[in-house]
N, C-alpha and C positions, 0 to 999 in steps of 0.2 A: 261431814261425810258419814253415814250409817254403815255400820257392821257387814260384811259381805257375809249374805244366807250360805246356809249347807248347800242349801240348790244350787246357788251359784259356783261355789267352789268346786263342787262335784263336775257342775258340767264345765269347766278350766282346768282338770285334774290335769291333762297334757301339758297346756302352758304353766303348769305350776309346778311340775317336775322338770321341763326345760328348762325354766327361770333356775329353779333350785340346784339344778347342778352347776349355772352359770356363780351360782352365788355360793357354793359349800352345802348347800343343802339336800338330804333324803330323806327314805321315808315316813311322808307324811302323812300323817292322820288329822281326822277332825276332833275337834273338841270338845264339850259341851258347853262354852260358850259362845255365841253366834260371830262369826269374824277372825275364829281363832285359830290357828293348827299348830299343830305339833310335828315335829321335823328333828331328822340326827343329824347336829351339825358337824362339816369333816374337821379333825383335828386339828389344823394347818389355817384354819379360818377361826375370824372371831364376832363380837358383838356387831361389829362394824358393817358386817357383810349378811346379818342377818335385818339390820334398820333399811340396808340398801333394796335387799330382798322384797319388804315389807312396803317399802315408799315402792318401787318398779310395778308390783304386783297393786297395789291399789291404784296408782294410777291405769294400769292397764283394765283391771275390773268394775272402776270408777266405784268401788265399794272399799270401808277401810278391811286391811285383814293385817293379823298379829301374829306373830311366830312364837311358842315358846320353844328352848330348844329342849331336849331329853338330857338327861345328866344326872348326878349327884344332888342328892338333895331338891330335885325337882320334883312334886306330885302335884300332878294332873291330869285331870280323868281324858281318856279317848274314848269316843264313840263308835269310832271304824277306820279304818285305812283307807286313805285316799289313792288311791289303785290308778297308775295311768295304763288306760284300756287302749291304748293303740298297737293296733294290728294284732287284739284280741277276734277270736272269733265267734 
């Protein structure tokens, strides 16, 4: 399975922040590697619920995508925040 594009994940931004609160996950940004985002995982959640995230969400985009989460000791570049624009006007 190839990498899911920025195109694509941009235009998923809604299912990707519904999925993400099902799973412990917010705000998410893209990465600059292709298939990647970046997301705050809620404290109360762990590794386990971020692979769950990751396998739901590429099945549903038929494209792979990877989460890193934000924390201590993590550096990786963001490109922009992935914004869900529902019921933006």
């Amino acid at each position: 399975m190839r990498p899911a594009t920025a195109t694509k994940l941009r235009a998923n931004a809604a299912t990707i922040h519904q999925l993400g609160r099902q799973h412990g996950l917010h705000s998410f940004a893209l990465s600059t590697e292709p298939g990647e985002l970046v997301a705050t995982l809620d404290a109360d959640r762990s590794y386990f619920d971020i692979t769950s995230f990751e396998t739901d969400l590429s099945t549903i985009l038929g494209a792979l995508v990877q989460v890193v989460p934000r924390g201590p000791g993590v550096d990786i570049d963001e490109t922009e925040p992935l914004n869900d624009l529902r019921g933006a006007a």
